[in-house]
DRENDO-1510 file (C-alpha; in Angstrom, 1 decimal, always signed):
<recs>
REC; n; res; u; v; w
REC; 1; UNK; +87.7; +124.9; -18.5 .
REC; 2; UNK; +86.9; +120.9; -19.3 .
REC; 3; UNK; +85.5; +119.1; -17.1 .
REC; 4; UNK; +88.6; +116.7; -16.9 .
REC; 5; UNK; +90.2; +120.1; -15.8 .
REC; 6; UNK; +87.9; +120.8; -13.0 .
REC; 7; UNK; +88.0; +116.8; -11.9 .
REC; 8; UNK; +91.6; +117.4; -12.1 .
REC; 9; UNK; +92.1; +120.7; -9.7 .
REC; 10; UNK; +94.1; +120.2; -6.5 .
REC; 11; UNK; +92.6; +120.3; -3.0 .
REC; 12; UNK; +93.6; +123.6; -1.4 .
REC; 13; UNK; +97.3; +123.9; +0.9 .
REC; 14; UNK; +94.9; +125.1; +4.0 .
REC; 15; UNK; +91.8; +125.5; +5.5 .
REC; 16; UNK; +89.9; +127.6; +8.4 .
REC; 17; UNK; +90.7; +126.3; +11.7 .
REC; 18; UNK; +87.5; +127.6; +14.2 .
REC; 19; UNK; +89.6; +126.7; +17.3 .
REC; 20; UNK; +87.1; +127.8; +19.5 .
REC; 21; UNK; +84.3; +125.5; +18.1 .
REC; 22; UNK; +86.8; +122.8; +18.3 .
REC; 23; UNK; +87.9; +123.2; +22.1 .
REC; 24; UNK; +84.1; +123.8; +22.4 .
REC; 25; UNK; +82.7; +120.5; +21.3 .
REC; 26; UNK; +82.1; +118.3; +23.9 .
REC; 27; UNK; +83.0; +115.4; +21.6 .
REC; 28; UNK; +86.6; +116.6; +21.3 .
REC; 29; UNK; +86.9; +117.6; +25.2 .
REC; 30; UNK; +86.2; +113.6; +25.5 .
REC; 31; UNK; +88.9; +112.9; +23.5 .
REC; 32; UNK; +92.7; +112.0; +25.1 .
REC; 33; UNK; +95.4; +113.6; +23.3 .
REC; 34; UNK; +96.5; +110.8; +21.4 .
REC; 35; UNK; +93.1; +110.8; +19.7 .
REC; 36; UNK; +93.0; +114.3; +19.3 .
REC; 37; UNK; +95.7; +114.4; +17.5 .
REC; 38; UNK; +94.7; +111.3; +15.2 .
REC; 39; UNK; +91.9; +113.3; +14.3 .
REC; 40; UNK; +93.4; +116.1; +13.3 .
REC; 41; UNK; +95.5; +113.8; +10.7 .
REC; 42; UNK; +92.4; +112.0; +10.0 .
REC; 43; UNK; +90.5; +115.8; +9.1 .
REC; 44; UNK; +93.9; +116.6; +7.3 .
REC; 45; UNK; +93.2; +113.6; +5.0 .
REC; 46; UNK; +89.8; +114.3; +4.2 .
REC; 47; UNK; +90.6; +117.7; +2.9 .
REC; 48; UNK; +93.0; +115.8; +0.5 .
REC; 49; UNK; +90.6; +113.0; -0.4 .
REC; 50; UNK; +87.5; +114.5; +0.4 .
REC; 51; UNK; +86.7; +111.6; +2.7 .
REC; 52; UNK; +88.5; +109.3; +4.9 .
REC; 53; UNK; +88.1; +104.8; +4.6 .
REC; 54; UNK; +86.0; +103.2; +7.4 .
REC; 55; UNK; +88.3; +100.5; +7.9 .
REC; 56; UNK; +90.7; +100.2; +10.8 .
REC; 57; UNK; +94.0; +99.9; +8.6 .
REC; 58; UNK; +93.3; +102.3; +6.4 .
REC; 59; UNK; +92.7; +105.0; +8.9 .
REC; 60; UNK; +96.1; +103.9; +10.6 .
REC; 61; UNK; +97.9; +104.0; +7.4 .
REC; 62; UNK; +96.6; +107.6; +7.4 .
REC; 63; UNK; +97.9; +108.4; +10.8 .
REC; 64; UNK; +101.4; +106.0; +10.5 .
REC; 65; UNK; +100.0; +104.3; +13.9 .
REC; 66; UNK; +99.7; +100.7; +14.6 .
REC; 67; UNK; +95.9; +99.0; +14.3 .
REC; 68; UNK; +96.1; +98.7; +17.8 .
REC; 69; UNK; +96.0; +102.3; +18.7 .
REC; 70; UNK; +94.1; +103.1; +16.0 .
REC; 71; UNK; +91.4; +100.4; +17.1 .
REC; 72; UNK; +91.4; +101.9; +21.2 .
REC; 73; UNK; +90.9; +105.6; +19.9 .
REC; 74; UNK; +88.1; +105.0; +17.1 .
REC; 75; UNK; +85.6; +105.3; +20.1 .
REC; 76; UNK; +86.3; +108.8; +21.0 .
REC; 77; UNK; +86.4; +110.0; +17.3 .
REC; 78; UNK; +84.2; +108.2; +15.3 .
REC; 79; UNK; +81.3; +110.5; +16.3 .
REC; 80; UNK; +82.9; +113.1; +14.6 .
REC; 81; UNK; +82.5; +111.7; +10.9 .
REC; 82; UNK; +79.5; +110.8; +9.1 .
REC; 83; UNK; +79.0; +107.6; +6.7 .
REC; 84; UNK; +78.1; +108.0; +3.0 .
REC; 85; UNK; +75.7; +105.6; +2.4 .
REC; 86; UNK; +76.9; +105.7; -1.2 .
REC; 87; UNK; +80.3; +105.2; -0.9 .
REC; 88; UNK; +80.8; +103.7; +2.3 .
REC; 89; UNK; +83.4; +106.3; +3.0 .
REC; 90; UNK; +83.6; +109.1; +6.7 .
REC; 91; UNK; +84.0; +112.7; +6.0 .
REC; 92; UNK; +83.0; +115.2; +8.8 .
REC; 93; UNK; +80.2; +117.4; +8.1 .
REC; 94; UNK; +81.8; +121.0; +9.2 .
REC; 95; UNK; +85.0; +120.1; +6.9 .
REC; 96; UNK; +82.6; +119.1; +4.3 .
REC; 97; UNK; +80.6; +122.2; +3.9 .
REC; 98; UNK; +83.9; +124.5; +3.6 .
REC; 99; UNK; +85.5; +122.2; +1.3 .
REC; 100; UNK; +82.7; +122.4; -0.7 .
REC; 101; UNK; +82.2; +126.3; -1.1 .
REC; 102; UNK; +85.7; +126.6; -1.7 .
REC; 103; UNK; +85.4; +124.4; -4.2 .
REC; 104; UNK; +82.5; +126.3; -5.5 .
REC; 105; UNK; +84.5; +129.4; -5.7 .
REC; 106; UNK; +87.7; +128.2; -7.2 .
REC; 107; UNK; +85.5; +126.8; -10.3 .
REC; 108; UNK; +83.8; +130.0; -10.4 .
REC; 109; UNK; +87.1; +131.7; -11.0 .
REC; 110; UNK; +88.8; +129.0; -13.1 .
REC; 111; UNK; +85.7; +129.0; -15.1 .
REC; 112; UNK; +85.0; +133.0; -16.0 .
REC; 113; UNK; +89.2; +133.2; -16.3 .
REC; 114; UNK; +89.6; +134.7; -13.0 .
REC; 115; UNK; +88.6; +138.2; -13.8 .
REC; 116; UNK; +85.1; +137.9; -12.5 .
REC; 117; UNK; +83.8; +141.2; -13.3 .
REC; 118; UNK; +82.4; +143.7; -10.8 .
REC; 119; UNK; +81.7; +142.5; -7.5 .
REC; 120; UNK; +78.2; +142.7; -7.7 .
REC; 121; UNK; +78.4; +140.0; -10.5 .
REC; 122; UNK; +80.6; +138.1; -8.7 .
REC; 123; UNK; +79.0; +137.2; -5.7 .
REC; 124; UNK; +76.1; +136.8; -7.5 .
REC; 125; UNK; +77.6; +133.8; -9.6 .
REC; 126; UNK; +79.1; +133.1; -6.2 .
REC; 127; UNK; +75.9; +132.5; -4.8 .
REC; 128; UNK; +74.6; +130.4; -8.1 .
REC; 129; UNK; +77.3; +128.3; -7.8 .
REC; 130; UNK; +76.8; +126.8; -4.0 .
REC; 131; UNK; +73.1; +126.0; -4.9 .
REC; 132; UNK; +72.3; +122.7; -6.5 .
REC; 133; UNK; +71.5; +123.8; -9.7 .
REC; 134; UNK; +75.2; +124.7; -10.8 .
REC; 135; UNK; +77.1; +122.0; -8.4 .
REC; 136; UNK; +74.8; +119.2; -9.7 .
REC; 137; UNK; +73.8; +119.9; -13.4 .
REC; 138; UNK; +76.2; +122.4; -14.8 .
REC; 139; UNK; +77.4; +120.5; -17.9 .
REC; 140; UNK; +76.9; +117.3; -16.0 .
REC; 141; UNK; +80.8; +118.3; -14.6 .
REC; 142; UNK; +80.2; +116.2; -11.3 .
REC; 143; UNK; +78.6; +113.1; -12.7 .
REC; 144; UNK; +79.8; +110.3; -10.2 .
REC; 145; UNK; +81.4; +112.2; -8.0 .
REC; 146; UNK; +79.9; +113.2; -4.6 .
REC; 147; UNK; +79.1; +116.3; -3.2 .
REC; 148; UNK; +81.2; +117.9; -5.4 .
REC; 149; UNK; +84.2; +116.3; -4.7 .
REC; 150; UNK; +87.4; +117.7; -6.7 .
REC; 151; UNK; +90.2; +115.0; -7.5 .
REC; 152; UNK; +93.4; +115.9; -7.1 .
REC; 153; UNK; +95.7; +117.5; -10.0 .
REC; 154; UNK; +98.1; +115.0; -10.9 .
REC; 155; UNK; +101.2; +115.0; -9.4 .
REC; 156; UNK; +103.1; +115.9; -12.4 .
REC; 157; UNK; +101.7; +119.0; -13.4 .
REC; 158; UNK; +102.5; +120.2; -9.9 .
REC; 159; UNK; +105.8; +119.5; -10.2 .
REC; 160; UNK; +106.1; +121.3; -13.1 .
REC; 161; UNK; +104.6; +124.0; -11.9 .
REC; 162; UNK; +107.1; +124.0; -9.0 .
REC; 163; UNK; +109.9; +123.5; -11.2 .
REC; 164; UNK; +109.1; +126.6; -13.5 .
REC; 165; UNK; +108.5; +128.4; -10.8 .
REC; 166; UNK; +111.8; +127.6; -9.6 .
REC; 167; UNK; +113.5; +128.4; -12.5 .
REC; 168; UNK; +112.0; +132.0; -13.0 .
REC; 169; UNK; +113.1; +132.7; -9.6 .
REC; 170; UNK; +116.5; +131.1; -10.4 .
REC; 171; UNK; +116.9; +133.1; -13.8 .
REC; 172; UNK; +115.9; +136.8; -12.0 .
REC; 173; UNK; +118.4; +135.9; -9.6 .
REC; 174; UNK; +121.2; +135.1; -12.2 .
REC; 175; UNK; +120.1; +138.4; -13.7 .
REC; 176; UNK; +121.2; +140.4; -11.1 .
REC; 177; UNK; +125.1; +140.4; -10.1 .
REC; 178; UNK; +125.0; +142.7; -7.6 .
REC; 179; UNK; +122.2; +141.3; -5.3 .
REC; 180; UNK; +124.6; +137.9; -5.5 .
REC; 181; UNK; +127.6; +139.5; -4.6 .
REC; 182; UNK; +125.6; +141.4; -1.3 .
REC; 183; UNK; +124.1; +138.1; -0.5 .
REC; 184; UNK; +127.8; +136.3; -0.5 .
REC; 185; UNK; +129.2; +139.3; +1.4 .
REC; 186; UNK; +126.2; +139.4; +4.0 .
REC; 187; UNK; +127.0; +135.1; +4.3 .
REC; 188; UNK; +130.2; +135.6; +4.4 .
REC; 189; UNK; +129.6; +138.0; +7.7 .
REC; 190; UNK; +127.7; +135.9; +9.7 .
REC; 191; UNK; +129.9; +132.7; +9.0 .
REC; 192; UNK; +132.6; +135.2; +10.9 .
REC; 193; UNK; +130.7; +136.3; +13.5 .
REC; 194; UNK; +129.2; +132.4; +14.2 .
REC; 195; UNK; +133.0; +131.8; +14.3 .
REC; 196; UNK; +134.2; +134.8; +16.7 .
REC; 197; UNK; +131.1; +133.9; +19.0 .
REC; 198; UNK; +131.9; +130.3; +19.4 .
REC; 199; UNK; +135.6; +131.1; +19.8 .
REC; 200; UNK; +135.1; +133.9; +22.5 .
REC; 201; UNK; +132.2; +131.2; +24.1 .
REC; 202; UNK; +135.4; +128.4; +24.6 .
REC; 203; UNK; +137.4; +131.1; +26.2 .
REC; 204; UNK; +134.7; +131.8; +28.7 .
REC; 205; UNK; +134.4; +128.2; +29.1 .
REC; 206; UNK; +138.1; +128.0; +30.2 .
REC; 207; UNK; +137.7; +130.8; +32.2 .
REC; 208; UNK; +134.8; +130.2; +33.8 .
REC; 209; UNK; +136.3; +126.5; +34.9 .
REC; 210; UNK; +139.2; +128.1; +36.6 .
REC; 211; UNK; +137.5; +130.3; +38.7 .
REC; 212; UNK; +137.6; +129.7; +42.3 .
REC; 213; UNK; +133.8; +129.7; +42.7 .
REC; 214; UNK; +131.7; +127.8; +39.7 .
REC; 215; UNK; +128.0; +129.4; +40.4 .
REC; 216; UNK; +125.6; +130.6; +38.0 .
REC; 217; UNK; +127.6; +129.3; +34.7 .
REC; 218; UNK; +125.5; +131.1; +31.9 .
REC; 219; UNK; +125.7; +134.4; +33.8 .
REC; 220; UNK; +129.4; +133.7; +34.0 .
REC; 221; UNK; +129.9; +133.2; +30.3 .
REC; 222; UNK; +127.9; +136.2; +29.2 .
REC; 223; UNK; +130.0; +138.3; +31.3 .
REC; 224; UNK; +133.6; +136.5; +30.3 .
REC; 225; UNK; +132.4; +137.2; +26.8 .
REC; 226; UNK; +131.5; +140.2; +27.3 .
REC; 227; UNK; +134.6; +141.4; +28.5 .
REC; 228; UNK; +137.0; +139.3; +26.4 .
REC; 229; UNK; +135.8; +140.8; +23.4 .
REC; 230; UNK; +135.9; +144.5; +25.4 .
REC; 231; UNK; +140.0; +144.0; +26.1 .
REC; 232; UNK; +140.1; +142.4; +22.9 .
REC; 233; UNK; +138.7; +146.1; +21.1 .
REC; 234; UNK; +139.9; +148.8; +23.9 .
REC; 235; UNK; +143.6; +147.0; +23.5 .
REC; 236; UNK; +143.3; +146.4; +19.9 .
REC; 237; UNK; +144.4; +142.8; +20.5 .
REC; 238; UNK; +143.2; +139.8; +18.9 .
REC; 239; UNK; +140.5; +137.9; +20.4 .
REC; 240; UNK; +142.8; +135.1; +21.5 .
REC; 241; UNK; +145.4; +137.2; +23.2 .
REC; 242; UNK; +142.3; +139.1; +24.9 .
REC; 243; UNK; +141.0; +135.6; +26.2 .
REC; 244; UNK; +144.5; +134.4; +27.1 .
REC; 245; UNK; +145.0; +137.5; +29.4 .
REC; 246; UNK; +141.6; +137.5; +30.8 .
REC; 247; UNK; +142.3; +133.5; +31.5 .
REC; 248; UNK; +145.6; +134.4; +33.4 .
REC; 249; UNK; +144.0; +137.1; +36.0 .
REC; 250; UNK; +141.5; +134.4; +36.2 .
REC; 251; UNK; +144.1; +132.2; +38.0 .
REC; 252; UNK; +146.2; +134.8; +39.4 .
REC; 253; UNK; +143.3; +135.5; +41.5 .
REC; 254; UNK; +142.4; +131.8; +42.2 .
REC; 255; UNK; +145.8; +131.2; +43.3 .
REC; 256; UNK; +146.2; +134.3; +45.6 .
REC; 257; UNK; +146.2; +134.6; +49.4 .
REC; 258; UNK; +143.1; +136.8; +49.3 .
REC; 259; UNK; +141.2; +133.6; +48.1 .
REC; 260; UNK; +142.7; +131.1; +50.3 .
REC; 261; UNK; +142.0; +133.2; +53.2 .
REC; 262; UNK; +138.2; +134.1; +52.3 .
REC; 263; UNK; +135.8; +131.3; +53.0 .
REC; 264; UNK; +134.2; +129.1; +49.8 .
REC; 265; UNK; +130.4; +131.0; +50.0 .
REC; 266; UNK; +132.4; +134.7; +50.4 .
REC; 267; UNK; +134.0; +134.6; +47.3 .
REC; 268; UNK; +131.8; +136.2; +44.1 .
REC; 269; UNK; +130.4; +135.1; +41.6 .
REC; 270; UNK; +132.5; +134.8; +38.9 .
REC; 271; UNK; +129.8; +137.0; +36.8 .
REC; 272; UNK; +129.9; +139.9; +40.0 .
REC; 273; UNK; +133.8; +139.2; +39.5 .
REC; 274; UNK; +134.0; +140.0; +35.8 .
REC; 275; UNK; +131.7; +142.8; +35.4 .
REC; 276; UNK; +133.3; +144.4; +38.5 .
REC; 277; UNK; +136.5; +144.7; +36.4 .
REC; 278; UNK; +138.6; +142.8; +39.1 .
REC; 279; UNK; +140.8; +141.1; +36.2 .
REC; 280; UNK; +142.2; +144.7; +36.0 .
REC; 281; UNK; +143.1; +144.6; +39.8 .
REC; 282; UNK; +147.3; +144.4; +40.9 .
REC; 283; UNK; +148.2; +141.1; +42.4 .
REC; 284; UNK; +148.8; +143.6; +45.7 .
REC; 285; UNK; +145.3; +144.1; +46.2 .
REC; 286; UNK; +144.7; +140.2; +46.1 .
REC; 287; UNK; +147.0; +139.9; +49.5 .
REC; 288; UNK; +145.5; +138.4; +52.6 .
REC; 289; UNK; +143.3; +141.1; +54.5 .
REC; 290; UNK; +144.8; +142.8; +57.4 .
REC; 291; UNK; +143.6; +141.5; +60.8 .
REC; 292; UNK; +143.8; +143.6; +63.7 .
REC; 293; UNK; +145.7; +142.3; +66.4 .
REC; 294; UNK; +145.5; +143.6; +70.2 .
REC; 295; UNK; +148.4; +145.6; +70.7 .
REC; 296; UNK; +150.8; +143.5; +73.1 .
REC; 297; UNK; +153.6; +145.5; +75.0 .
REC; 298; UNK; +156.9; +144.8; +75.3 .
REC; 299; UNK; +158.7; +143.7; +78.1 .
REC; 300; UNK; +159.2; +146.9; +80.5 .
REC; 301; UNK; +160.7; +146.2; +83.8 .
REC; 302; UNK; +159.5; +148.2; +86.6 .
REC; 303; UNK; +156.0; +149.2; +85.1 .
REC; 304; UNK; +153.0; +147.3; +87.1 .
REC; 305; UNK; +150.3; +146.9; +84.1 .
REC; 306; UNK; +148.6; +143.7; +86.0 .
REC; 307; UNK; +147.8; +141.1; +88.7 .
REC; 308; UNK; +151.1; +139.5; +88.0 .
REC; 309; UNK; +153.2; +142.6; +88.8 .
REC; 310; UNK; +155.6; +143.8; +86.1 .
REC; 311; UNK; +154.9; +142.5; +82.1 .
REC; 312; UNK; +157.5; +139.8; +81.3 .
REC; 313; UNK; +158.5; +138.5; +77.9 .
REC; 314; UNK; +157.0; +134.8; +78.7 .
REC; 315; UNK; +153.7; +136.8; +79.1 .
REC; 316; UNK; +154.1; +138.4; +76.1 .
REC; 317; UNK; +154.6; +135.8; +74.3 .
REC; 318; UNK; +151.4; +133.5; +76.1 .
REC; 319; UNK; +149.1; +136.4; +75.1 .
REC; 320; UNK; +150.1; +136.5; +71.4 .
REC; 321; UNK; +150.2; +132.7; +70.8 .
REC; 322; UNK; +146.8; +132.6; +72.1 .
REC; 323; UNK; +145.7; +135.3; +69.6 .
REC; 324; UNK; +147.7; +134.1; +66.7 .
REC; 325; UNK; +146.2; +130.2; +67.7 .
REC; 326; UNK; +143.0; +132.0; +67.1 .
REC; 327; UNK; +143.8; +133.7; +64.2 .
REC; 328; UNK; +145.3; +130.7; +62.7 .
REC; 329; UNK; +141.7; +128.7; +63.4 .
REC; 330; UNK; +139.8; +131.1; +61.6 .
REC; 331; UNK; +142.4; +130.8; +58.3 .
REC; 332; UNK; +142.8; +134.2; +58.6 .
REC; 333; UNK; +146.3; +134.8; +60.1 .
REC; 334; UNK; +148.9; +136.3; +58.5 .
REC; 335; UNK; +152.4; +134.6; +56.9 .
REC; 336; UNK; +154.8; +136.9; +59.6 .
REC; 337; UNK; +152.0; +135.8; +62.7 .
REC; 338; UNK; +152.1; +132.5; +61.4 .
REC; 339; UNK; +156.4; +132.1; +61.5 .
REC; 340; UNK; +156.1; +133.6; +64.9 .
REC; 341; UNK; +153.7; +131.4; +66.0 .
REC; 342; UNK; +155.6; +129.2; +64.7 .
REC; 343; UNK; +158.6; +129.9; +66.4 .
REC; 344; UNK; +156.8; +130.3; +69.6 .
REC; 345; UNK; +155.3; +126.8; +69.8 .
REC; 346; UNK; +159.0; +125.2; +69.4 .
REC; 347; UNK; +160.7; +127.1; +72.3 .
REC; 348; UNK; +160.2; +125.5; +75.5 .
REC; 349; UNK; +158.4; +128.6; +76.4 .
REC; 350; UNK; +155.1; +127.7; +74.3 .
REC; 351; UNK; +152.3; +127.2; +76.7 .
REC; 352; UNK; +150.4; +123.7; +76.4 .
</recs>
C-alpha cells in the first residue's frame, strides 16, 4: 500500500460508545440536553475529520444550529476537547486514542494484505504499530499529518465501491427466477392482506359508530374485526356482506325496546357486546324486560278485601294507575301498561 493510499483510507462507519463513562463524567452530567446532544454531533465529526474547528460558526455548521445556540452551549462542552497547539484545531482525547489504534490496525492489515499470519505475529505487529516508531517513521507515511490522522477516501471511489456492490447483488438476483417469482408472490400477499385489514377496520368503524354505547373504541374495533372476518369464513361470505350483516344487528339492537328501556351506563360495551355473540340474538330477545306488576283483582261484589268494604272497579283502576305512573317514571313500563294507562288518565275516572 502507498502512502497516498493510506492518506486516502476512510474513517471508520462506527465507534465504541462506553455509555457508562459518559453518563459518569461529571462534565457531561453538567451539560443540558441541548448541549448534550451538540456534543455528540460535534464527537461524530471529529471521528470524520479527526478534529473539530474552534470557531463558533464552524462548530454550528457542524451541528446545523444557529451561532446563537451554539455560542450559549460552548461553556458546558468545551471542557471536553483539547487544543492542538499545532493546528489550532479541538479533538477529544478519549475519541482520539481509539481513533488512533484503529487506525493503527486497519494499516496493519491493508499493509500485510489482510492475511496477517498467525496470531502470535499479529498482535505482535499489532503492538509495533501503536508505538511511535511505526506511526511516526514508517516510510515517513504520516509526514504532516497529526497524530496519525487518516484523510478521508475520496468520495468517488466509495461510490464506486457502492455501485459495484450493487450491481453484484443486482446480477445474483437476476440469476435466480425463482427467488423473484417467491418474492412477487410473498408482495403480492401482504398488499392483500394490508387491503382486507383496512377494509374489515372501516367496517368496524361503521359499526362501532352505531352502537348505542361508544366506550373503549380500540377494544371495540378489535372485537368487530374479529368477528366480521369470523361470519365472513364460518358463512363463506365475502368480507363485505359479513360486515354489512354484522352492521345491521348493530342497529337492530340500537333501535330495539330492550335499549330504550335500559338506562345509558347499563348498556355493554360494544366490545362485551361483540364477543358475547349478541349479533346472533332474535330481535325477540331484544324486547323490553318484563316487569312484575302487583296482581290487582277484579271487581267482585260481595267479597270484603279492605277498609273500604267490597273492591270496586274505580279502585282497581286508582291502584294500577299509580303502579303504571311509576313504572312509566322509571322508563320501564310496558307498551299494553302504557295504552291502559293511557286510557285511564282520559276517563273521568283518573285520579288527580
Amino acid at each position: 500500500m502507498t502512502d497516498e493510499e493510506l492518506r486516502r483510507l476512510p474513517a471508520l462507519g462506527y465507534y465504541k460508545w462506553h455509555w457508562q463513562l459518559y453518563r459518569a463524567n461529571r462534565r457531561v452530567q453538567r451539560m443540558d440536553y441541548i448541549a448534550k446532544g451538540l456534543y455528540r454531533e460535534l464527537l461524530d465529526e471529529q471521528w470524520v475529520d479527526g478534529s473539530i474547528p474552534a470557531d463558533m460558526s464552524g462548530l454550528a455548521d457542524i451541528c446545523g444550529c444557529p451561532v446563537s445556540i451554539m455560542t450559549e452551549k460552548w461553556p458546558q462542552i468545551e471542557p471536553c476537547f483539547v487544543k492542538n497547539e499545532v493546528t489550532g484545531r479541538l479533538y477529544n482525547l478519549t475519541l482520539e486514542a481509539q481513533r488512533t489504534t484503529k487506525d493503527a490496525q486497519r494499516i496493519m492489515r491493508a499493509t500485510h494484505g489482510g492475511s496477517g499470519g498467525s496470531q502470535k505475529s499479529f498482535n505482535l505487529k499489532l503492538e509495533q504499530a501503536t508505538e511511535k516508531k511505526t506511526l511516526a517513521s514508517a516510510s515517513n507515511c504520516y509526514e504532516g499529518a497529526s497524530n496519525c490522522h487518516i484523510e478521508e477516501k475520496s468520495r468517488e471511489e466509495k461510490s464506486k465501491d457502492l455501485k459495484a456492490c450493487s450491481s453484484e447483488k443486482h446480477d445474483e438476483r437476476a440469476d435466480d427466477p425463482q427467488k423473484d417469482a417467491q418474492d412477487k408472490k410473498k408482495a403480492e400477499l401482504e398488499i392483500a392482506k394490508a387491503k382486507r385489514l383496512k377494509n374489515l377496520n372501516a367496517w368496524a368503524e361503521r359499526c362501532h359508530a352505531a352502537y348505542p354505547r361508544k366506550m373503549a373504541k380500540q377494544d371495540s374495533l378489535r372485537a368487530f374485526i374479529k368477528h366480521v372476518s369470523k361470519l365472513a369464513k364460518d358463512r363463506k361470505i365475502s368480507d363485505d356482506s359479513a360486515g354489512s350483516y354484522m352492521l345491521g344487528r348493530v342497529e337492530a339492537y340500537r333501535d330495539s325496546p330492550m335499549v330504550a328501556a335500559t338506562p345509558a351506563d347499563k348498556i355493554p360495551y360494544p366490545a362485551t357486546w361483540a364477543n358475547a355473540g349478541h349479533y346472533e340474538d332474535s330481535d325477540d330477545a331484544w324486547q323490553a324486560p318484563s316487569v312484575s306488576r302487583p296482581a290487582i283483582k277484579p271487581f267482585e261484589p260481595g267479597i270484603n278485601i279492605g277498609p273500604s268494604g267490597d273492591v270496586s272497579q274505580a279502585e282497581s283502576d286508582r291502584a294500577f294507575i299509580e303502579f303504571a305512573r311509576s313504572q312509566r317514571d322509571k322508563g320501564v313500563i310496558s307498551a299494553h301498561d302504557l295504552a291502559v294507562l293511557n286510557r285511564l288518565e282520559n276517563s273521568n275516572t283518573a285520579p288527580n
